[in-house]
N, CA and C atoms as a LAMMPS dump frame, in Angstrom:
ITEM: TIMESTEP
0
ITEM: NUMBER OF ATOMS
300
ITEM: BOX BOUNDS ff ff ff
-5.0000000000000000e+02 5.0000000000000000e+02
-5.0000000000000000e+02 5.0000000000000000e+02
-5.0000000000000000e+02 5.0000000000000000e+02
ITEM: ATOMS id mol type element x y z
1 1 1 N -99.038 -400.792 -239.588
2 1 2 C -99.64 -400.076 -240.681
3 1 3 C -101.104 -400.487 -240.802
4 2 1 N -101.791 -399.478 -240.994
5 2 2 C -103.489 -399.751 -240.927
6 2 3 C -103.743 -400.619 -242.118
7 3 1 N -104.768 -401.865 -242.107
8 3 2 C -104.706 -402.311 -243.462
9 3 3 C -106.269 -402.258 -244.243
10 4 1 N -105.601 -401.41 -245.485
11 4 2 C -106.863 -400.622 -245.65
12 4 3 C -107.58 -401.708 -246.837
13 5 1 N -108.738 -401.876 -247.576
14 5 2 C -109.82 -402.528 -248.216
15 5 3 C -109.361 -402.44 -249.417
16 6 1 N -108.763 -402.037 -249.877
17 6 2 C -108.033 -402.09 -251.164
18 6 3 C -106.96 -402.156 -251.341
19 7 1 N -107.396 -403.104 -252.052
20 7 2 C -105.866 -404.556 -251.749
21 7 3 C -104.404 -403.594 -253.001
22 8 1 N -103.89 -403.54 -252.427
23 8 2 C -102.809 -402.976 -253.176
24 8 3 C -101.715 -403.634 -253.184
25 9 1 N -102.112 -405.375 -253.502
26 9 2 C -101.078 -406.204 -253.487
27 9 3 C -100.702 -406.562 -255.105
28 10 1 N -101.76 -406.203 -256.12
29 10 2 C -101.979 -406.361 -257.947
30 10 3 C -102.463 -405.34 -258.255
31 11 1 N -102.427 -404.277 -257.596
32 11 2 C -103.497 -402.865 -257.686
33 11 3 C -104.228 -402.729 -258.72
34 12 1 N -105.23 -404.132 -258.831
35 12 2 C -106.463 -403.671 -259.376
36 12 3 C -107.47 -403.293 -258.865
37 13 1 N -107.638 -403.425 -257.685
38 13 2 C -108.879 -402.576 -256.976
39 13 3 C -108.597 -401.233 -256.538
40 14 1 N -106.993 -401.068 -256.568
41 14 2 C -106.672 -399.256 -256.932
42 14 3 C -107.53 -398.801 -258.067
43 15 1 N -106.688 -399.506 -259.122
44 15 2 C -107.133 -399.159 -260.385
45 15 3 C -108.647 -398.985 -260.47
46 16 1 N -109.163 -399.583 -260.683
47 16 2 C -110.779 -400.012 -260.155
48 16 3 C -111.299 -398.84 -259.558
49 17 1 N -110.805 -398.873 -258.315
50 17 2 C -111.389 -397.093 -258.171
51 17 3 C -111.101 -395.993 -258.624
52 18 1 N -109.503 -396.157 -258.842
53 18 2 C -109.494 -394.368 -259.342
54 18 3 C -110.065 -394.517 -260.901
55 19 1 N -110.283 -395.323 -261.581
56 19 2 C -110.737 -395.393 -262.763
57 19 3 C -112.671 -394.899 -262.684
58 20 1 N -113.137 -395.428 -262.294
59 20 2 C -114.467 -395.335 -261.506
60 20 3 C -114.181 -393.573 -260.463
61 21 1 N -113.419 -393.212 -260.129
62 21 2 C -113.681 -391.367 -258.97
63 21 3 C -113.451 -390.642 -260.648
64 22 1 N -113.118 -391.304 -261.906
65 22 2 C -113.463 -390.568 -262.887
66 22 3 C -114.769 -390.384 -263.17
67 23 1 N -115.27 -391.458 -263.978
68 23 2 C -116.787 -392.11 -264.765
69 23 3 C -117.267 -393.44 -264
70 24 1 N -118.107 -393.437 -263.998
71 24 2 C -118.913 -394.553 -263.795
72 24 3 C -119.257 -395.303 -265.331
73 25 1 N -119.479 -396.561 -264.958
74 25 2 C -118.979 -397.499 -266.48
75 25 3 C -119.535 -398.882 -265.934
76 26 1 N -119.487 -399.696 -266.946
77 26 2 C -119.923 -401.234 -266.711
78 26 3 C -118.336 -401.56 -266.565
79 27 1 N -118.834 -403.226 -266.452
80 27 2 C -117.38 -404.291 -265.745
81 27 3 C -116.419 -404.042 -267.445
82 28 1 N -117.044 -403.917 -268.585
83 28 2 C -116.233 -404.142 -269.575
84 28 3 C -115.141 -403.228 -270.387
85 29 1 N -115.91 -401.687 -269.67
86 29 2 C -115.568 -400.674 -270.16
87 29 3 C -114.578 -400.307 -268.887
88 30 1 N -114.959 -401.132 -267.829
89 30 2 C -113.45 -401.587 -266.683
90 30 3 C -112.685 -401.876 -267.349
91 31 1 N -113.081 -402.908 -268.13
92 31 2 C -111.949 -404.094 -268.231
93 31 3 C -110.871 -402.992 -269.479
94 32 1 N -111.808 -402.516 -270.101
95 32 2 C -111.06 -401.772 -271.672
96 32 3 C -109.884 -400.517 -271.001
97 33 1 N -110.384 -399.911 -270.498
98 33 2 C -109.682 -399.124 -269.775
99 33 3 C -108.147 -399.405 -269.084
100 34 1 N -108.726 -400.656 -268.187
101 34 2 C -107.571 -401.363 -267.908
102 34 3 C -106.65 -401.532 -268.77
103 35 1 N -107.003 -402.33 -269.691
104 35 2 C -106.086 -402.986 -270.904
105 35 3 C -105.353 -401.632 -272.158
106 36 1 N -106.055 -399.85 -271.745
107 36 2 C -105.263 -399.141 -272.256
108 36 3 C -104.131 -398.735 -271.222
109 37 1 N -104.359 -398.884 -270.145
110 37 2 C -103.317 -398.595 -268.896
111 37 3 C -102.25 -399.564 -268.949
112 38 1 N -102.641 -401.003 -268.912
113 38 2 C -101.79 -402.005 -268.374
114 38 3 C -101.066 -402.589 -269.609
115 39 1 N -101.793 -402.667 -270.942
116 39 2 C -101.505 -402.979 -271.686
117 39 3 C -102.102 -404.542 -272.505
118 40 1 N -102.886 -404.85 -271.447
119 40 2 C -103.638 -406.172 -271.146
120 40 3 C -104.988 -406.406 -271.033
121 41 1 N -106.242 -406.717 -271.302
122 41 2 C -107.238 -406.817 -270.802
123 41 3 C -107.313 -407.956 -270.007
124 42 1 N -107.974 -407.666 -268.793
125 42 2 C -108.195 -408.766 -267.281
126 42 3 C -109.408 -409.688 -268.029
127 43 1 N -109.108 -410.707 -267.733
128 43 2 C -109.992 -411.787 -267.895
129 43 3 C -111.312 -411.188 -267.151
130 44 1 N -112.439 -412.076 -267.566
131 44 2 C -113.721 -411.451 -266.59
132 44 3 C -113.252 -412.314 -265.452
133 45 1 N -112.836 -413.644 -264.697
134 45 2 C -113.117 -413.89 -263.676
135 45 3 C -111.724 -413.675 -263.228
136 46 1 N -110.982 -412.573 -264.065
137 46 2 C -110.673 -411.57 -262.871
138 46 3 C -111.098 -410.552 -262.344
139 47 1 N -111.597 -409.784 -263.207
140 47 2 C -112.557 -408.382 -262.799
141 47 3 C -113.485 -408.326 -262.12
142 48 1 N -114.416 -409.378 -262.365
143 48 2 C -115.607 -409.446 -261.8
144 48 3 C -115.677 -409.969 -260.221
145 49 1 N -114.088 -410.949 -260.038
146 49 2 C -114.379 -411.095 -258.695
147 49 3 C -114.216 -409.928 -257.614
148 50 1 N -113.139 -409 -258.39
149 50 2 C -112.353 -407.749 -257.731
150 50 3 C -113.902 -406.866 -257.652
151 51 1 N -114.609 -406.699 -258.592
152 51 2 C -115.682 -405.566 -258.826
153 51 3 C -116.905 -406.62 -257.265
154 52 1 N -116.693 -407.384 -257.229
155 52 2 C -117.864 -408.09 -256.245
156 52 3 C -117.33 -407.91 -254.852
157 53 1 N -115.977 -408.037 -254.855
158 53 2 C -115.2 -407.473 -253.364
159 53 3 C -115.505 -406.18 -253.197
160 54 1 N -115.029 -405.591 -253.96
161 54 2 C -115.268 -403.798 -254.065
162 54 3 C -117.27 -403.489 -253.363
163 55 1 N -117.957 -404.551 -253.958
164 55 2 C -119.66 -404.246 -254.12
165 55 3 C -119.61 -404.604 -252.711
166 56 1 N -119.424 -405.56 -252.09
167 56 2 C -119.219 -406.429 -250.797
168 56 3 C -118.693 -405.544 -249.665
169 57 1 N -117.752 -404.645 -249.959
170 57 2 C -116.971 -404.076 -249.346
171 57 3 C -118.048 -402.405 -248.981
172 58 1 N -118.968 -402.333 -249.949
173 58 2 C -119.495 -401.031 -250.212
174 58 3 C -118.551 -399.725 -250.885
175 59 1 N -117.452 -399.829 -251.39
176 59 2 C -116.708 -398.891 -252.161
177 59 3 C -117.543 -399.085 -253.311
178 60 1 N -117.927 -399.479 -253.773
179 60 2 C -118.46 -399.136 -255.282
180 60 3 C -120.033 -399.463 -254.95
181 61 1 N -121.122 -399.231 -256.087
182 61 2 C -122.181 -399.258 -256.061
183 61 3 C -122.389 -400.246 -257.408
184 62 1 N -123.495 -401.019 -257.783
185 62 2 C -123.986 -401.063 -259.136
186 62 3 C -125.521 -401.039 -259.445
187 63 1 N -125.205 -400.776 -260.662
188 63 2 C -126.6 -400.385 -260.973
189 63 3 C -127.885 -401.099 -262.27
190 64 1 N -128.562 -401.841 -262.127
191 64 2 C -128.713 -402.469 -263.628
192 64 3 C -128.819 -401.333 -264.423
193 65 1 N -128.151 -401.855 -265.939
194 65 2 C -129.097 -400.846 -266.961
195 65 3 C -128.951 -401.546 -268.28
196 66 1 N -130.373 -402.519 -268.28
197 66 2 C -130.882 -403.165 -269.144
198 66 3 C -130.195 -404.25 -268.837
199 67 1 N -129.039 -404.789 -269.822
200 67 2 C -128.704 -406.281 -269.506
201 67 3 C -126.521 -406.092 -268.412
202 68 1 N -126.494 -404.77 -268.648
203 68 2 C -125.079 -404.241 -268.236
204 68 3 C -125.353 -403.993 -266.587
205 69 1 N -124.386 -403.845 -266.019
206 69 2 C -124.031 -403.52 -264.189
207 69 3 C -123.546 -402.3 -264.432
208 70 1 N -123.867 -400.738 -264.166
209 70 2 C -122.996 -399.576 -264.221
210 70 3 C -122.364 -399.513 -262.553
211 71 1 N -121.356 -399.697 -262.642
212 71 2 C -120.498 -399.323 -261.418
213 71 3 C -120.461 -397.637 -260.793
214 72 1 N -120.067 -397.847 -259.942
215 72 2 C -120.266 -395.845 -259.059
216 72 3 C -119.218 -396.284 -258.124
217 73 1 N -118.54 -395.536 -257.76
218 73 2 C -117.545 -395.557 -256.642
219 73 3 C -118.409 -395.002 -255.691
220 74 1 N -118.728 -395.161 -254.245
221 74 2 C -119.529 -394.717 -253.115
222 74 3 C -118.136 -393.648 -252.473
223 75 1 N -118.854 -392.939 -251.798
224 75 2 C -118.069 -391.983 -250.409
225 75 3 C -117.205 -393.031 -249.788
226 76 1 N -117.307 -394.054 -249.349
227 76 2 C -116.725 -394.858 -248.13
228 76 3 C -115.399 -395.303 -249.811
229 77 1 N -116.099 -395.584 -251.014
230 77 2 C -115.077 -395.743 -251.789
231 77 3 C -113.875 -394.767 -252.053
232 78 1 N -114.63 -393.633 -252.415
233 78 2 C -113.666 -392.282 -252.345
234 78 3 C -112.365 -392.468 -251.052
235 79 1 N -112.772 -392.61 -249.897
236 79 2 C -112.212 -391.957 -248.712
237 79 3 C -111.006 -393.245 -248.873
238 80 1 N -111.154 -394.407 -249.325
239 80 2 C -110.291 -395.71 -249.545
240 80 3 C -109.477 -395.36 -250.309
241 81 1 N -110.091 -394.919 -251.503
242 81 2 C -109.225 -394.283 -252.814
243 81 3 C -108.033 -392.995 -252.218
244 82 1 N -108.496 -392.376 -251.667
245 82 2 C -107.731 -391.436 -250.695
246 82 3 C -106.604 -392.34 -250.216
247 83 1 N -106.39 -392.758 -248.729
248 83 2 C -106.065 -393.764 -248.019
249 83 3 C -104.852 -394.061 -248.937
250 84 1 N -105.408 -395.098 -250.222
251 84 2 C -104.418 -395.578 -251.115
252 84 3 C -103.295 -395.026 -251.784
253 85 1 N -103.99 -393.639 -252.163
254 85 2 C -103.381 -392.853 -252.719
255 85 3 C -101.984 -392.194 -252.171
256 86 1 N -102.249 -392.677 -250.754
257 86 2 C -101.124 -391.632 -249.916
258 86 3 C -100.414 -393.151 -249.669
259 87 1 N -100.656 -394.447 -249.521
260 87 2 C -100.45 -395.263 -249.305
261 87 3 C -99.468 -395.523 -250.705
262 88 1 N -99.88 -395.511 -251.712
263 88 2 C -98.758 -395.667 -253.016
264 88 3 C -97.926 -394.523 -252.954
265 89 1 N -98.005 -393.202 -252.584
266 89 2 C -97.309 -392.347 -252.978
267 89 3 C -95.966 -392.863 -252.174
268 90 1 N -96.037 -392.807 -250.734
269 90 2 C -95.458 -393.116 -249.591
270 90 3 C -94.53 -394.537 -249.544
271 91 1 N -95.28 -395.904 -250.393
272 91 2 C -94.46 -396.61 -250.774
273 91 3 C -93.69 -396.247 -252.594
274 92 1 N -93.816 -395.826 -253.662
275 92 2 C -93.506 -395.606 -254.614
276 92 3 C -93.188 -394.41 -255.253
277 93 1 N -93.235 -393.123 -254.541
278 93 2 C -92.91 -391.942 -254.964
279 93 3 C -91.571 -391.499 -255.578
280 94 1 N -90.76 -391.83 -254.582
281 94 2 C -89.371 -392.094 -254.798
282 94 3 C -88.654 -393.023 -255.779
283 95 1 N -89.621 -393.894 -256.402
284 95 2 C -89.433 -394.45 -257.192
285 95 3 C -89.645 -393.927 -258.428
286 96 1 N -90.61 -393.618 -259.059
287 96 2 C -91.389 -392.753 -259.737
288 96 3 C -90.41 -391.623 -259.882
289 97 1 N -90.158 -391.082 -259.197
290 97 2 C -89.62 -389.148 -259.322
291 97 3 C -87.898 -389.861 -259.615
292 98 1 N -87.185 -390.997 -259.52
293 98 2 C -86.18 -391.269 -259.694
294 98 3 C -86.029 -391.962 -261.933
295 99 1 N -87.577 -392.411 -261.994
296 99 2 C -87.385 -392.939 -262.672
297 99 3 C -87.437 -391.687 -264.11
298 100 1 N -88.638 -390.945 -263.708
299 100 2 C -88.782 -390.073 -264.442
300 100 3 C -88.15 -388.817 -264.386
C-alpha cells in the first residue's frame, strides 16, 4: 500500500486538511474547529507540531497576518487530501454505512 503524507494513524492531519480545502484560518481557529468535531480541543503542542509537518511537507501554506499564521492547504495538499479520502473510505466505509 502506497504510504501517503498524511498520517492517518490519529487523523489529525486528515482533519487538518479537509478542514483547511474548506477556509483557510489560523492554528486556533484549527484548533476550535477541531474541538466542535472531536469534542476536545488539541493542545497547541499538538497542533502546531502536526500544522509544521503539514508546512514541511508543503500541503499547507502559511501566511503572517499581523501577530496570527493563516494556514492555506496547497495543490500538492489537495491531491493528499484526495489520496486520503479514498484511503478512509476504503478502510472505514463499511463501517460507517453499517453503523448508520
Amino acid at each position: 500500500m502506497e504510504r501517503h503524507m498524511c498520517d492517518m494513524r490519529g487523523f489529525l492531519s486528515f482533519q487538518i486538511l479537509w478542514i483547511l480545502s474548506k477556509n483557510s484560518m489560523c492554528g486556533d481557529g484549527i484548533a476550535k474547529e477541531l474541538e466542535t468535531r472531536r469534542g476536545d480541543k488539541p493542545k497547541a503542542g499538538t497542533i502546531y507540531p502536526a500544522l509544521k509537518e503539514l508546512r514541511i511537507n508543503k500541503l499547507i501554506s502559511g501566511k503572517k497576518n499581523g501577530r496570527e499564521i493563516i494556514y492555506t492547504i496547497t495543490p500538492k495538499g489537495m491531491s493528499e487530501l484526495k489520496k486520503a479520502k479514498v484511503y478512509f473510505f476504503r478502510s472505514f466505509g463499511d463501517i460507517l454505512k453499517e453503523t448508520f
